[in-house]
C-alpha positions, 0 to 999 in steps of 0.5 A: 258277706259276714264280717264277724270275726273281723269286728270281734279282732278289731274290737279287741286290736283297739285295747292293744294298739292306738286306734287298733291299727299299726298305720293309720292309713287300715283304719278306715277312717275315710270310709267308717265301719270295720277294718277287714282282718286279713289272713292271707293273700295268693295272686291277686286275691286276698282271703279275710278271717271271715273266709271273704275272697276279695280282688285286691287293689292295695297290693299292700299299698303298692309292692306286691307288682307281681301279686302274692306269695310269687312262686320265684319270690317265695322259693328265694325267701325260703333259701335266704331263711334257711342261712338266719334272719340278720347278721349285723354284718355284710352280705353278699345279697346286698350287693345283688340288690344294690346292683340290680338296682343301678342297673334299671334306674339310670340316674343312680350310680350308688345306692344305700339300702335302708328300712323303709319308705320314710328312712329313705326320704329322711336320709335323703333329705339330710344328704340334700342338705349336707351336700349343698350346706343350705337348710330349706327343702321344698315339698310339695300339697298333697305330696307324702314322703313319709313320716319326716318331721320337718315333712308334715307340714302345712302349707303357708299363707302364700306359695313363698311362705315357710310352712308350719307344722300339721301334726302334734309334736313336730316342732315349729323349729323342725319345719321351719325349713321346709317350703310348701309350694302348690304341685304343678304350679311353675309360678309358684316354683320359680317364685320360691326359688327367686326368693329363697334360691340361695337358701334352698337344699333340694326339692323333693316330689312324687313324679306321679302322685299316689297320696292325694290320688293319682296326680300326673305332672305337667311336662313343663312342671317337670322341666321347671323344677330341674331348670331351677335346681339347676341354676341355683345348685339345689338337688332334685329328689324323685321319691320313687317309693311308690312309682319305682319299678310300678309305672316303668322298670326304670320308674317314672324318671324314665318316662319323664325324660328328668334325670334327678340328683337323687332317688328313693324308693321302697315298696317294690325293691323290697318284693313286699317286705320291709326296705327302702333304698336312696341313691343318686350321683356318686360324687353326692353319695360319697358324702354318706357315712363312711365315705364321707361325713353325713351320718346314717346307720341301721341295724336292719339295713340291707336285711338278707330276708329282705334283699333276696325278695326284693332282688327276685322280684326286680329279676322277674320284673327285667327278666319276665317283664310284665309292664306290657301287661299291666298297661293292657289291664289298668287301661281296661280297668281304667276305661271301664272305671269311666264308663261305669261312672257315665253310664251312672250320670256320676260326676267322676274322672279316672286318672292313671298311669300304667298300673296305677290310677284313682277314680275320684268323685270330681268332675277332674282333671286333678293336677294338685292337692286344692283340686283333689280336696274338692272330691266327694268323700261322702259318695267314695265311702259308699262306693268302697263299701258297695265293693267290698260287698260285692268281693273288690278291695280297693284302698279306703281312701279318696285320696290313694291311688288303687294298684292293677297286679300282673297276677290279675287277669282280664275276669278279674278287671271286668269282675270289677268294673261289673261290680263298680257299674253296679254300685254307682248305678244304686247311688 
């Protein structure tokens, strides 16, 4: 495979852009080498500047559920185009989305649309806090919620220990109110929560972790994190962005049986345009600006291009459901996945849930971040590259979880777990 006319856009994207990329997450600089430039997507392929057709795993990191350029979506962009881009002003299509939304994710009784993934998490967070009056939130190692101050942090010397900040320009007053606890850790949560209890806003999570991998919860985890919100009258936030509507239609919340106080969510709910959305209980919504008092604005917010993609993906998702599919195709991908790394007398555990999963370089199980920093780096590199060259796009880190489309089909996955088999056999 060629990759010339990749090099050359990289090379002149590094004058232009910090690090010629617009997230740091395409630069591969988990994996070296060139980012692939891309040029266009159709189902569950994608098609670089070099003319590579390559089976796509990243799914722009999640929201392409139905694969890409959907017929249904494509022709409800169209129609939105035709009326303009945005008008600073209310529409109709914002309360189609708003509602499709309440409807499929039960604990959510109001919703308010913003921009993105972070502005969700950032809004709710703010809300957490002028709801309850307190100051701390609690996040957990090897969670994202997107690019927040007072949530890039690093953890403390102990589970108690408020965390200090990991990235230049986050202020140690921006994150002095953020407690960082180890995920899947009951002890190290109710710990937290008899120390600071009285102190603590809310508790935000990823119900699946996509971020450092896919990491699954314990049930007990789960149930001690609602027991301690709870009874200390804290709020329970799910950051849904990655896993709404992609593990369940009604998100993991519906899988779990855990009814959160607050939800946010992105990705899918924009049908791969930009969007966020955060919502919950009525009575702690009412508390946003104008109902209430804690303030949040966008001029984009509930963009009309984005609310009719995000509004015909859910329709086709709850209409056309495809999650019966997709759990047939990411177990196929994942047992094979598994199979392929045995079969290789590699040291590797495959995690999922539905259409989302990690293969890692470690013998597993993975249940939180110390675990998943333990994975070879060195050897996934390889692996990633050694796909690429054979037409498989998976995400260019260890620690992202890969997505399964309901446009790929079994070829597809067997496609893949031929060319998986291949790689690890060479290592």
């Amino acid at each position: 495979m060629s990759y010339e006319k990749s090099q050359q856009i990289f090379q002149a994207a590094q004058s232009l852009m910090p690090g010629g990329v617009n997230s740091p997450a395409r630069a591969f600089g988990s994996v070296g080498g060139t980012p692939l430039i891309m040029q266009r997507g159709e189902g569950a392929y994608l098609y670089d500047v070099d003319g590579n057709r390559l089976i796509d795993y990243i799914q722009s990191w999640g929201p392409m559920i139905l694969g890409h350029k959907h017929p249904a979506v494509m022709a409800a962009v169209e129609n939105a185009l035709a009326n303009g881009f945005s008008f600073g002003a209310p529409t109709e299509g914002e309360n189609e989305l708003a509602a499709l939304i309440i409807e499929a994710v039960a604990s959510v009784e109001k919703v308010r649309l913003v921009n993105s993934g972070t502005e969700a998490t950032m809004s709710a967070i703010r809300l957490a806090r002028g709801f309850t009056g307190r100051d701390v939130i609690v996040k957990f190692a090897g969670n994202y919620h997107g690019h927040v101050d007072s949530l890039l942090v690093a953890a403390g010397s102990s589970a108690a220990t408020l965390a200090v900040p990991n990235s230049p320009g986050v202020t140690a007053g921006t994150s002095q109110d953020t407690l960082i606890l180890t995920y899947n850790d009951c002890q190290g949560v109710r710990e937290a929560f008899a120390q600071h209890g009285d102190r603590i806003a809310g508790v935000i999570f990823e119900p699946v972790v996509g971020n450092m991998g896919c990491v699954i919860p314990d049930a007990e985890f789960l149930q001690t994190l609602r027991d301690c919100t709870i009874e200390c009258g804290a709020l329970l936030i799910f950051d849904e962005v990655m896993t709404g509507f992609r593990v369940a239609y009604g998100g993991a919340q519906s899988l779990w049986g855990i009814t959160p106080d607050l939800t946010t969510l992105g990705k899918i709910v924009g049908g791969g345009l930009p969007i966020g959305a955060y919502g919950g209980r009525a009575d702690i919504m009412d508390h946003v600006l104008p109902a209430g008092q804690v303030f949040q604005a966008g001029t984009l917010s509930g963009n009309p291009i984005a609310c009719a993609a995000g509004s015909s993906t859910l329709r086709e998702l709850r209409d056309n459901s495809p999650y019966e599919r997709l759990e047939q195709l990411g177990d196929q991908l994942a047992a094979g996945l598994q199979q392929a790394a045995t079969s290789a007398n590699q040291t590797c555990c495959v995690q999922r849930v539905g259409s989302m999963m990690t293969l890692f370089f470690n013998p597993g199980p993975i249940r939180c971040w110390e675990d998943a920093a333990e994975s070879d780096t060195e050897k996934f590199g390889k692996y990633f590259w050694g796909l690429i060259h054979q037409g498989v796009y998976m995400p260019c880190s260890q620690y992202e979880a890969l997505f399964v489309s309901a446009a790929h089909t079994p070829e597809d996955i067997q496609t893949t777990i031929d060319a998986a088999q291949s790689v690890l056999a060479s290592f």
